[in-house]
N, C-alpha and C positions, 0 to 999 in steps of 0.2 A: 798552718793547716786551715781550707776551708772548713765554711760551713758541712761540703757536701759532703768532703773526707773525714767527717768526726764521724767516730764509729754509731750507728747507733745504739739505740738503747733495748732490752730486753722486757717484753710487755706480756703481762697478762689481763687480756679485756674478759671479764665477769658478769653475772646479773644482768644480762641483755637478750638481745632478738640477733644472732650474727647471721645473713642471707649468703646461704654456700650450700651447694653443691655436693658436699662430702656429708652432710649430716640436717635434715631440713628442721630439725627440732634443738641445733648448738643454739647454745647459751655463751658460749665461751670461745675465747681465740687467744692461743701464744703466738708473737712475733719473735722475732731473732734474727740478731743480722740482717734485719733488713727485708726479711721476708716473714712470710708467714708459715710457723712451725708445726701447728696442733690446732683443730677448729673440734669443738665438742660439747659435751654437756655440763654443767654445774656442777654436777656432783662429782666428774672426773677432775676438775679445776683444782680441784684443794692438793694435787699431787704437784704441781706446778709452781705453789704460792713462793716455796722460798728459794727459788732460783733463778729471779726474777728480778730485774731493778726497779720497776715499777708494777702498781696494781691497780689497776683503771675499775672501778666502780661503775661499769654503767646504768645501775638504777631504773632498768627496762628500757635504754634506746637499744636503736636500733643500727647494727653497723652493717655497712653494704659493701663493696668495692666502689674506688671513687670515681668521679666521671672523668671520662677524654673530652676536650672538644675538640673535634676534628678541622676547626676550619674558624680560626681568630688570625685577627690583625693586631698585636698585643701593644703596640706603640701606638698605636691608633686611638683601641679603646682605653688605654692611659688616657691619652689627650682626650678623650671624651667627656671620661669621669672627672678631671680637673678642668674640660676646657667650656664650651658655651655649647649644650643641649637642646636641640631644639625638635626632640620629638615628640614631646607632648604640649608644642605649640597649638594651638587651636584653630588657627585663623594667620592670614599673612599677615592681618596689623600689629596681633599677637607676638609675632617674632620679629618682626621688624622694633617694635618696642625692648626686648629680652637682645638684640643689636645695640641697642640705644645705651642701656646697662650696664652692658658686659664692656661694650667700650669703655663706658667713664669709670668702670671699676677698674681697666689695667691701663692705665695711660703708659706704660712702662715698655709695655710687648711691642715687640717692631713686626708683628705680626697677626692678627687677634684670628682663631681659629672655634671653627663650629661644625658642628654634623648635627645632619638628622632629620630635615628639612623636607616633606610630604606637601605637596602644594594638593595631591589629589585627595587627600583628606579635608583641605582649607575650603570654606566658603566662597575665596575667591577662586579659587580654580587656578589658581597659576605660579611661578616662584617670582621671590625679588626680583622688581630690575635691576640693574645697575646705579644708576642712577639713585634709587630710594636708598641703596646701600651704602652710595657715596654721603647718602645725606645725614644717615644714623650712624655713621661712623666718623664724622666731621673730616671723610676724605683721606682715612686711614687705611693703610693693604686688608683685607678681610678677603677669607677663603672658608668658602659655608659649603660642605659636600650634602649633595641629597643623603637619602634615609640610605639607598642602597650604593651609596658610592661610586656610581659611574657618570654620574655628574655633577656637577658641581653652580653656585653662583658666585663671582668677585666681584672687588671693585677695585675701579681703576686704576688704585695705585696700587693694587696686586697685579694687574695685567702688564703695568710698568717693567712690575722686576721678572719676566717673562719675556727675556727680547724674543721678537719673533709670532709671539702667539696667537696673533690677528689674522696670519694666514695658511695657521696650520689645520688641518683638518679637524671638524668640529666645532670651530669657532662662527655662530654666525652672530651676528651682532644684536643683543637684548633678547638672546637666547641662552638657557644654561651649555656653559660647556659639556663637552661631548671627545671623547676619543683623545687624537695627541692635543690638543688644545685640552683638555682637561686635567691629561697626565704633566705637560708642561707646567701648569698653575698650580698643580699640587707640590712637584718639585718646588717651585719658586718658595710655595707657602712651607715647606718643612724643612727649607734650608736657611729658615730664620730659626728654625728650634736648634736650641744650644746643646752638644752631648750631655750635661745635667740635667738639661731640663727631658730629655729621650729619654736616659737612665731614669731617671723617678718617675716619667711615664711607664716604663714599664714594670717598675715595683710596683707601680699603684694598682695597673690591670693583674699580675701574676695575685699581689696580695688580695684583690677584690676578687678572685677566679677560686682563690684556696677558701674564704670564705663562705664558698656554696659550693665546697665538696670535690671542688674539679682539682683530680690532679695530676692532670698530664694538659695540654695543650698543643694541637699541631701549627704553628705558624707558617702562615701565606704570604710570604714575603715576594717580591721582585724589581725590578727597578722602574718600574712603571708604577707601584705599590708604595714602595719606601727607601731604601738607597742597601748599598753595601756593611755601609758601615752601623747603620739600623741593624740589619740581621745580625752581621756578627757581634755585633756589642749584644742584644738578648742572649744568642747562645752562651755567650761567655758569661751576661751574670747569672742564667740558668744553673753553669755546669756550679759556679762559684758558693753564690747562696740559696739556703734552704727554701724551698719554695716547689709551686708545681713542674712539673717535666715539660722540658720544651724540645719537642721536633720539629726541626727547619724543613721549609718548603720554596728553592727559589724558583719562581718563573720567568725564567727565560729557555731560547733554546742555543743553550753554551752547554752541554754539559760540562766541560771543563770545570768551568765557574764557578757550577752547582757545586759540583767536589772541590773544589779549592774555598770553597765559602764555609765550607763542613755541613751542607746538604744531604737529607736523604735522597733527594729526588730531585728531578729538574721539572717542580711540577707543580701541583698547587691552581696559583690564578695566572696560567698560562691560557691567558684569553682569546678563546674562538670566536666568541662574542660577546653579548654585553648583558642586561639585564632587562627585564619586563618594564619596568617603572620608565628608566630612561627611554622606552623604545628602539635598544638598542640589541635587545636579543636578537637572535637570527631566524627568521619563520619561511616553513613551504609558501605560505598561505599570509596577503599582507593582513598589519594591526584590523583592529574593527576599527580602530578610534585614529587611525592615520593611515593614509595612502602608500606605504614602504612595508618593506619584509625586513627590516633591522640590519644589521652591520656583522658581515664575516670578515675577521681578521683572519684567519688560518683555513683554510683548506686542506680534502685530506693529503693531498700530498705532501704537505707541511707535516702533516699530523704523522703519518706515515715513518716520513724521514726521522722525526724526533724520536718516536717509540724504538724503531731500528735502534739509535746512538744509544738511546739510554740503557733500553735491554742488556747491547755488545758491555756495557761497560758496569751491568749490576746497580744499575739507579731505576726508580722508582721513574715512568712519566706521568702526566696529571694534566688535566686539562678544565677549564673552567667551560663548561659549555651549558647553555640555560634552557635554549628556542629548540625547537625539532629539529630545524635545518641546522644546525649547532651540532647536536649530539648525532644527526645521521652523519655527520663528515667524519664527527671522532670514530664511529664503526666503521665506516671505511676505511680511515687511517689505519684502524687498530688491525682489519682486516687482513690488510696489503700489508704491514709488518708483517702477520703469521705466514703469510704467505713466503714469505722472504726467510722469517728466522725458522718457522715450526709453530706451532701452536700451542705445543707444550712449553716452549721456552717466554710465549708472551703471556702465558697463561700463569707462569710460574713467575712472572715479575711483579705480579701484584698492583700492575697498573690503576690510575687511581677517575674517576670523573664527577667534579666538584658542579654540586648542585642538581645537576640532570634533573632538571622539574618535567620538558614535555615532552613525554616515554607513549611510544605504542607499545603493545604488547610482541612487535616483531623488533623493536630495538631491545625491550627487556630480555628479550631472549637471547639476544647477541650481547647483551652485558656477560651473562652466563655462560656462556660457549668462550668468550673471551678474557674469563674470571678477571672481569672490571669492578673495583669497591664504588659502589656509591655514595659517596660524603654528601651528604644530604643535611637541610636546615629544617624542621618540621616548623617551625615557629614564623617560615615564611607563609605559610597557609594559613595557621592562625591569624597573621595581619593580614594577609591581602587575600585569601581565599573568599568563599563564598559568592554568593548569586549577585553580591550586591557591592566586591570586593573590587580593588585595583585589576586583578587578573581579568574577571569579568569584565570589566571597563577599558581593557587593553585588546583581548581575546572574545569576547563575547560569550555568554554562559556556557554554552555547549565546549565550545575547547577549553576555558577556563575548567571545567569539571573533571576533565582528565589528568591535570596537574599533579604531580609531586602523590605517584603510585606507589606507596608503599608496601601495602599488600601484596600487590602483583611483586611487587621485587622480592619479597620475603619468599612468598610462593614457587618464584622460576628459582630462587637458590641463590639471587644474588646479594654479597656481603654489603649490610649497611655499615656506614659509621656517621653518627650525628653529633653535629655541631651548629654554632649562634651564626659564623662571619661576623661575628661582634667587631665594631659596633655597628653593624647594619641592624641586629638584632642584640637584644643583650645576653649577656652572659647568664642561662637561666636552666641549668639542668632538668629541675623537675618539671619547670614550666614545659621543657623540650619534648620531655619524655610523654608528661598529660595532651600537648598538641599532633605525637603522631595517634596518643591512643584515643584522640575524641577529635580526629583531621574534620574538615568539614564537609568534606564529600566525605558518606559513610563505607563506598566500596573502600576505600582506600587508608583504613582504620587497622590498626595492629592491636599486639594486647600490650598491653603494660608493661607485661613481663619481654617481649622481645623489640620493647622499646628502649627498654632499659639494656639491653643484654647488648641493643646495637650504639647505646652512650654511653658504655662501659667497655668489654670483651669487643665491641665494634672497633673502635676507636684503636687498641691494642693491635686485631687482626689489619687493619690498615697498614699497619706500618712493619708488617711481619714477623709480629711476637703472636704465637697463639698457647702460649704460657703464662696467661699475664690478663687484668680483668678481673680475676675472679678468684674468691678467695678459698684455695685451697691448699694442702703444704707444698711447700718449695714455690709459690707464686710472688712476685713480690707484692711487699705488703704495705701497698698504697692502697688506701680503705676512708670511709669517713663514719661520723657515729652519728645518729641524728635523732632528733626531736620530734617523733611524729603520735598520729592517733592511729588506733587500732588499725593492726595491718589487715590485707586483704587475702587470699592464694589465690590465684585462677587453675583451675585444673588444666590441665595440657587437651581437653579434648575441648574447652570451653571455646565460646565463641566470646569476641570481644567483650558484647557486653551483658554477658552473664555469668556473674560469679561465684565461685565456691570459700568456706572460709571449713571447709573439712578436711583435716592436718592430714588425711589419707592420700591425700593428690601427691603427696610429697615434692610440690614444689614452695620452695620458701616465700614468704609470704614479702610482698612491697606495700607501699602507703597507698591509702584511696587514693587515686586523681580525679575525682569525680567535680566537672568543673562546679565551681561554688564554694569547697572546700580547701582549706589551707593548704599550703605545699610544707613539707617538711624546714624543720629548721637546721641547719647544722652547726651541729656541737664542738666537733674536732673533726679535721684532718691532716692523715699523715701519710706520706710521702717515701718508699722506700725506708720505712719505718721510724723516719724522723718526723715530728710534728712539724707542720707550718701552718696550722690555723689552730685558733682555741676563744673559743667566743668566750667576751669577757662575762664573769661573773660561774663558768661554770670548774 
């Protein structure tokens, strides 16, 4: 018997703050089976005590439903958290030196791997060459992806085990890799990691994920991403041991594949384009800072086709698309499907589009008409936002300010769900939650409360549970408890940043995020009513 098949346990959570829906003043919560049975008050609790195998004390925390993240690379951020970090490098000589290190500390790895890598933060202004790479590594394979993973620096004796890669698209020489010269060299560099060494990457990311609350996680797998045997080795230690929930995502366009892989979807980072950093996203209108309009891989007719297969066959499609001229193709694709199947039937597949950072107010409209989820990263605006930010420096202020509309998507009715793409960004729920409610363009600011509702209940609705999120009875009772200072309520007519702490509003009360202040700690989370996290000492 697994882990997942041990029955679980029968709880009563006590002396707390529990945020539900059914009662804005519980104190209390019974679990059972795995879901949640009873949410109420303190004084109804003592009816409960001894029928119960456990009795959770929690001594005024505060329990909430636990977060989704919509949108990890969970073998990835393994290898992150165990492998060479280079996001809070400073400077190129900075990580050029944290190269130097990380080498002589693994002389063992037939591979030495890194993320994270921001040259537009660096004083110099540029990434490794090749050359400097070859020098800090004494001529060893090294595969260092940017901050946002669509491209990457090697060195040569990784370009070695890439036959081919010198003249595949992307490749220009003592420049970062780009496109199939990227995807090439990342195969090369992950087909030195040993199925051991995968599998405990991705305990390390599941168990660091359950740590801060999360407990579901959607995976964006594909073979341009990670391999076959990557995704279904997660799913399967998912279903196996205790831990947060994983939904597959592959990108390609097979849907066979997707369902012979045990996929929701043929969707995820099925890429139309590329990303801002690398210059690779796809724009009406060229870079301010380079003479090109970025790189379309799919068109809508592509797009079109895909949505068609996957609908006919009850899979989710999904598209990464980041630039305008990106997300205009996907409405057209998604369009000419309706057109084909009915509108109702595209509408009802819950089609998904990963990222959508640059939205006019006539694309957000057609998200809605075409009930498209927007999986969205709030935490990319907190790093690159602003007048003074990457986006500005790619876009120039004025387009950069239109970026990553959350408002307006809330407003037209279209479904958020938020996630890291960890590790492009990390794994940071409340961080997530505080970035869409304090974005840095202030039209584009939500409250707390439906920032949270879309890293919660969002994340759920994505995947087409709208039973699920939110703790009420018969939901399941995936929850976490937390560590925080005086809750906040905002009343339902409140504008972002004005707030009520009068219990009248009857909405449950969440933690300040008011940036400068601590983000909550978490105590415990449980998982379809099993625990998989319990911070030591509590």
């Amino acid at each position: 018997m697994n882990e997942r098949t041990t029955p679980p346990r029968t709880v009563l959570l006590r002396r707390g703050e529990v945020h539900s829906p059914v009662d804005p003043f519980a104190t209390a919560m019974v679990v059972e089976r795995g879901q949640v049975a009873w949410v109420g008050s303190e004084g109804a609790a003592d009816a409960f005590a001894d029928g119960v195998d456990e009795v959770v004390d929690l001594d005024g925390a505060l329990v909430t439903p636990a977060f989704t993240d919509a949108h990890v690379h969970t073998t990835s951020t393994g290898l992150a958290l165990t492998g060479l970090d280079l996001s809070s490098a400073p400077s190129l000589a900075a990580a050029l030196a944290r190269v130097r290190d990380f080498a002589a500390a693994h002389p063992d790895d037939r591979v030495l791997l890194g993320h994270g890598w921001d040259a537009a933060c660096w004083p110099e202004g540029r990434a490794p060459r090749r050359d400097e790479l070859d020098e800090a590594t004494g001529g060893r394979a090294l595969y260092l992806s940017r901050i946002d993973v669509h491209s990457a620096v090697a060195t040569t004796a990784l370009l070695d085990l890439a036959p081919g890669v010198r003249d595949k698209a992307g490749f220009v020489d003592g420049e970062p890799l780009t496109r199939d010269a990227h995807h090439a060299v990342r195969a090369a560099a992950f087909a030195a990691v040993t199925p051991a060494q995968r599998t405990e990457a991705q305990r390390a990311a599941l168990a660091h994920a359950a740590s801060l609350g999360i407990g579901s996680v959607h995976e964006c797998a594909g073979p341009d991403i990670s391999s076959e045997d990557d995704f279904t080795g997660l799913l399967s230690l998912a279903a196996q041991e205790s831990g947060p929930r994983v939904v597959g995502y592959w990108a390609e366009r097979d849907v066979d594949k997707a369902r012979e892989l045990g996929a929701l979807g043929a969707a995820g980072d099925l890429f139309v384009d590329g990303s801002l950093g690398s210059h690779s996203a796809c724009l009406h209108e060229p870079y301010a800072d380079a003479a090109h309009h970025g790189t379309a891989n799919l068109d809508a007719a592509d797009i079109a086709t895909h949505v068609v297969a996957c609908t006919e066959v009850g899979l989710q499609a999904g598209f990464h698309a980041i630039g305008d001229a990106a997300v205009t193709a996907v409405i057209e694709g998604m369009r000419a499907a309706a057109e084909k199947l009915g509108l109702a039937r595209v509408r009802a597949a819950r089609h998904r589009v990963e990222h959508a950072e640059m939205l006019t107010p006539e694309i957000i409209a057609a998200f809605a008409e075409l009930g498209l989820t927007a999986s969205v990263q709030p935490a990319f605006d907190a790093l690159w936002g602003g007048e003074e930010g990457m986006y500005a420096q790619r876009l120039g202020v004025e387009r950069a300010r239109t970026l990553n509309p959350f408002a307006a998507l809330l407003r037209t009715g279209v479904p958020l769900a938020f996630g890291s793409d960890s590790p492009v960004t990390p794994l940071d729920p409340w961080g997530t939650v505080r970035a869409a409610a304090f974005h840095r363009t202030p039209e584009h600011r939500v409250s707390v409360r439906a920032a949270f509702t879309a890293h919660t209940r969002g994340g759920w609705r994505a995947v087409g549970r709208d039973d699920a999120g939110v703790l009420v009875p018969g939901a399941p009772a995936d929850y976490a408890v937390w560590r925080t200072d005086e809750l906040v309520v905002q009343a339902p007519d409140d504008r972002v940043a004005r707030w009520s702490t009068d219990p009248r509003s009857g909405t449950p009360g969440l933690p300040d995020l008011t940036p400068g202040l601590d983000l909550p700690v978490c105590l415990r989370t449980v998982v379809g009513g099993r625990t998989v996290f319990v911070r030591p000492g509590e």
